[in-house]
mmCIF file of the C-alpha atoms, coordinates in Angstrom:
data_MODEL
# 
_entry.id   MODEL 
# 
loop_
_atom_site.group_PDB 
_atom_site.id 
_atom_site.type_symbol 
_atom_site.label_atom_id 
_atom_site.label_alt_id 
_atom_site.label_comp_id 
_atom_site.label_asym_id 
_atom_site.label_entity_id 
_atom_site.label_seq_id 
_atom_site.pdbx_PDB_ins_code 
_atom_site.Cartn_x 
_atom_site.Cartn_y 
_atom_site.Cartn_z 
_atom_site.occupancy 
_atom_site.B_iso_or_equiv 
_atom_site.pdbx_formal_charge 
_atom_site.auth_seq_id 
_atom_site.auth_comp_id 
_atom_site.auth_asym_id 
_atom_site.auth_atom_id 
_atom_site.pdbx_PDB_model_num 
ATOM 1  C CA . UNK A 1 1  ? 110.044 88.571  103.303 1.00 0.00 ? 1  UNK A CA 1 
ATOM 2  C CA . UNK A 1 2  ? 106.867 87.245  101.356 1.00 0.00 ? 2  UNK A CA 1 
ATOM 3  C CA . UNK A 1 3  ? 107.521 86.550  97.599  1.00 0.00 ? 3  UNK A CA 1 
ATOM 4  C CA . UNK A 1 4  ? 105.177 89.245  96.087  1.00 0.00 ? 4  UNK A CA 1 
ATOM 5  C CA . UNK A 1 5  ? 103.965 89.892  92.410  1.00 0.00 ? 5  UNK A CA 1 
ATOM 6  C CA . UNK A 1 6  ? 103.372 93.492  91.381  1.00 0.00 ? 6  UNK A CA 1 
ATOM 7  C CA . UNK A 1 7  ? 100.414 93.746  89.120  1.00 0.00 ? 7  UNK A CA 1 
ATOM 8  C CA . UNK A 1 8  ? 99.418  96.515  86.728  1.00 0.00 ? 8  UNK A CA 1 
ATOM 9  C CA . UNK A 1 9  ? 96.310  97.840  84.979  1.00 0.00 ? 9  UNK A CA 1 
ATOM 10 C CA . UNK A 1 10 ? 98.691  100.635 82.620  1.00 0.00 ? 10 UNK A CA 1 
ATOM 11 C CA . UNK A 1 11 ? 97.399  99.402  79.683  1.00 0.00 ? 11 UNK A CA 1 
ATOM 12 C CA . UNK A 1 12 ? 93.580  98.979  80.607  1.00 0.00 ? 12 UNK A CA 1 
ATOM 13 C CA . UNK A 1 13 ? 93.836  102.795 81.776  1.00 0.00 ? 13 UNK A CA 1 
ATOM 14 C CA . UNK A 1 14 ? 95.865  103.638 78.553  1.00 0.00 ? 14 UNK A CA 1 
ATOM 15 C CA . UNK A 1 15 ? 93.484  102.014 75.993  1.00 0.00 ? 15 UNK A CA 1 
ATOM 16 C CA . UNK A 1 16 ? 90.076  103.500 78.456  1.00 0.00 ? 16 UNK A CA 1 
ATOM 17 C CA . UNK A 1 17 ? 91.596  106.621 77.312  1.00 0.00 ? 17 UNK A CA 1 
ATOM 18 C CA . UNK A 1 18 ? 90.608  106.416 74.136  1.00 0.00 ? 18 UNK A CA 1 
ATOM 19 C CA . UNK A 1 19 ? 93.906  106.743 71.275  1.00 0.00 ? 19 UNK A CA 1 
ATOM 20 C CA . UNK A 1 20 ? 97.069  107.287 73.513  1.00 0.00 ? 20 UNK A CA 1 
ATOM 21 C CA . UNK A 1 21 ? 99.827  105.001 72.323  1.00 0.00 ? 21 UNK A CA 1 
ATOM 22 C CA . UNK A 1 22 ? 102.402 103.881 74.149  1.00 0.00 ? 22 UNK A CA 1 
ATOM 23 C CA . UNK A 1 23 ? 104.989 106.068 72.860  1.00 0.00 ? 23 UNK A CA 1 
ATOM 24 C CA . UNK A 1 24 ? 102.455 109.081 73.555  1.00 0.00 ? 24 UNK A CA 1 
ATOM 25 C CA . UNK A 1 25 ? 103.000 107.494 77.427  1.00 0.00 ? 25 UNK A CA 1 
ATOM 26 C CA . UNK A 1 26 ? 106.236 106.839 77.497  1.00 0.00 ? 26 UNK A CA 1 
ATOM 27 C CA . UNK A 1 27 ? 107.206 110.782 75.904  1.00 0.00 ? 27 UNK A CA 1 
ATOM 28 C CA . UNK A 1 28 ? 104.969 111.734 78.982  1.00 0.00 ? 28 UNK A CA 1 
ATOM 29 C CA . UNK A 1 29 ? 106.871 109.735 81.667  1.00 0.00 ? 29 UNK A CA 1 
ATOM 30 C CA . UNK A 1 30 ? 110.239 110.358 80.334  1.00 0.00 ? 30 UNK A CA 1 
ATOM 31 C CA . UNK A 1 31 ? 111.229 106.590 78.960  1.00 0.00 ? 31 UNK A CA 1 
ATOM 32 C CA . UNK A 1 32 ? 111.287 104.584 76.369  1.00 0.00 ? 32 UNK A CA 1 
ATOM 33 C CA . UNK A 1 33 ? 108.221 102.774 74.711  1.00 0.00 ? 33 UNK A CA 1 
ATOM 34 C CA . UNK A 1 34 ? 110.238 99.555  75.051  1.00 0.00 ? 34 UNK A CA 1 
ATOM 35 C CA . UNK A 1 35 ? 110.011 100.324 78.912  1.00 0.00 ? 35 UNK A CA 1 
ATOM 36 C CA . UNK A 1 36 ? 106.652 101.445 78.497  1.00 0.00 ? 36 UNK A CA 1 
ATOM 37 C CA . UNK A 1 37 ? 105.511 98.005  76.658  1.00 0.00 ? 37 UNK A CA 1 
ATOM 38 C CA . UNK A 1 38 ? 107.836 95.925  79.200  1.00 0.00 ? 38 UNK A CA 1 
ATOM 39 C CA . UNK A 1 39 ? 105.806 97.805  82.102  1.00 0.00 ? 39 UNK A CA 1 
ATOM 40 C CA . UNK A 1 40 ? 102.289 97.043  80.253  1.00 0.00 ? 40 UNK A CA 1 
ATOM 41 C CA . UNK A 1 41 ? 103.411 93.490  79.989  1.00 0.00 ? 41 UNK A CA 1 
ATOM 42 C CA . UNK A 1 42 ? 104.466 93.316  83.761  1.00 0.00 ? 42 UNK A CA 1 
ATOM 43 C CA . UNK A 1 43 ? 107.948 91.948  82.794  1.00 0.00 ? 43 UNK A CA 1 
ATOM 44 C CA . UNK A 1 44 ? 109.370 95.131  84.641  1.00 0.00 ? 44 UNK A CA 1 
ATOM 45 C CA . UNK A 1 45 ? 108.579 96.799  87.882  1.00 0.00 ? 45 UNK A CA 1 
ATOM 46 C CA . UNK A 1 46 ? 109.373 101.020 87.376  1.00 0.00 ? 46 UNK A CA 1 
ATOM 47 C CA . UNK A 1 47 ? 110.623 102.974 90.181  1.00 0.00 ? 47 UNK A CA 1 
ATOM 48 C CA . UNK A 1 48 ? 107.980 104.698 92.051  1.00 0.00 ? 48 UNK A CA 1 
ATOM 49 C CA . UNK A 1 49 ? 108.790 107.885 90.057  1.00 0.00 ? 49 UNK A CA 1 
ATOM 50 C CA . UNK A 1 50 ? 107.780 106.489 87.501  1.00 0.00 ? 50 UNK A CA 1 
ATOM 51 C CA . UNK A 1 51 ? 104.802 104.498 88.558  1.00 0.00 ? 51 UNK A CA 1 
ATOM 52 C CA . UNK A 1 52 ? 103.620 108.456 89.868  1.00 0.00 ? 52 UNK A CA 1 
ATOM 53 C CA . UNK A 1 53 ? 104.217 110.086 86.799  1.00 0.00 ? 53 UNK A CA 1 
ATOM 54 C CA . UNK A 1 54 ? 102.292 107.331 85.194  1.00 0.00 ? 54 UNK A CA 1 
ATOM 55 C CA . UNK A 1 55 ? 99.514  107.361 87.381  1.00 0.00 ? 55 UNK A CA 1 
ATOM 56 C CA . UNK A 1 56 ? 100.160 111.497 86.559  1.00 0.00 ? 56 UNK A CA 1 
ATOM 57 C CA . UNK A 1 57 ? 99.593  111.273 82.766  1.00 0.00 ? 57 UNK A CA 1 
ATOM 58 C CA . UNK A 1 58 ? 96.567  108.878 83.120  1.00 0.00 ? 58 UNK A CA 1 
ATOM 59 C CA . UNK A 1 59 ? 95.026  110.683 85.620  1.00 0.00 ? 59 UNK A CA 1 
ATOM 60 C CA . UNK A 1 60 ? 94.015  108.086 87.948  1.00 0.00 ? 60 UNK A CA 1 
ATOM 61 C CA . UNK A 1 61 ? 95.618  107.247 91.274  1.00 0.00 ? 61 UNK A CA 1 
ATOM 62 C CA . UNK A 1 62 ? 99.018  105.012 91.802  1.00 0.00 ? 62 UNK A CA 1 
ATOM 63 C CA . UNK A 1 63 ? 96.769  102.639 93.765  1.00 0.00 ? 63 UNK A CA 1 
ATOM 64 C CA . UNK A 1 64 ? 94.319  102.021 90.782  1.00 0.00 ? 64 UNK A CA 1 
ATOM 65 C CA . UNK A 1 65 ? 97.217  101.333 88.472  1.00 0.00 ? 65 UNK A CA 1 
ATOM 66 C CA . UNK A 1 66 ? 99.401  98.796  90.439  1.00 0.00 ? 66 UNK A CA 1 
ATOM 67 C CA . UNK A 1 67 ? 98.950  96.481  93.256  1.00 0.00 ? 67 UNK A CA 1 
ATOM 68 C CA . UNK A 1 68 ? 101.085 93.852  95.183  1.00 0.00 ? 68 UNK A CA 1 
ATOM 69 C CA . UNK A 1 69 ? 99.487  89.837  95.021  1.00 0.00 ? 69 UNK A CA 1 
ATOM 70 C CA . UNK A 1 70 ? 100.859 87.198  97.213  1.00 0.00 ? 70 UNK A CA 1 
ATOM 71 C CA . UNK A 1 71 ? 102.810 84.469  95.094  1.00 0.00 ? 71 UNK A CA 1 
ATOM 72 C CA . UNK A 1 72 ? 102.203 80.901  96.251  1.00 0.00 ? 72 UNK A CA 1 
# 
């Protein structure tokens, strides 16, 4: 298996929204905002539950929010 990096745009989307914090997110999603921030900071990959139900509460599709890189 390849060594991949998953990449996220959750906070670009979050912040495009205009004055959603983090908490406001992670309330939405069901975790914590430390979870939320570790997620925003790509230090943690969620489950794909979670990775839906963000791409749920910021309305955009899972695709747009994360994305797999090749490592080199």
């Amino acid at each position: 298996m390849k060594d991949v990096q998953i990449n996220n745009s959750v906070k670009l989307r979050r912040t495009e929204l205009g004055n959603l914090t983090q908490s406001d997110l992670a309330k939405q999603v069901g975790v914590t905002r430390q979870t939320m921030n570790l997620i925003e900071a790509q230090k943690y990959n969620p489950t794909i539950k979670v990775c839906l139900l963000i791409a749920n509460a910021l309305d955009t599709s899972i695709e747009k929010l994360f994305w797999m890189e090749e490592e080199l």
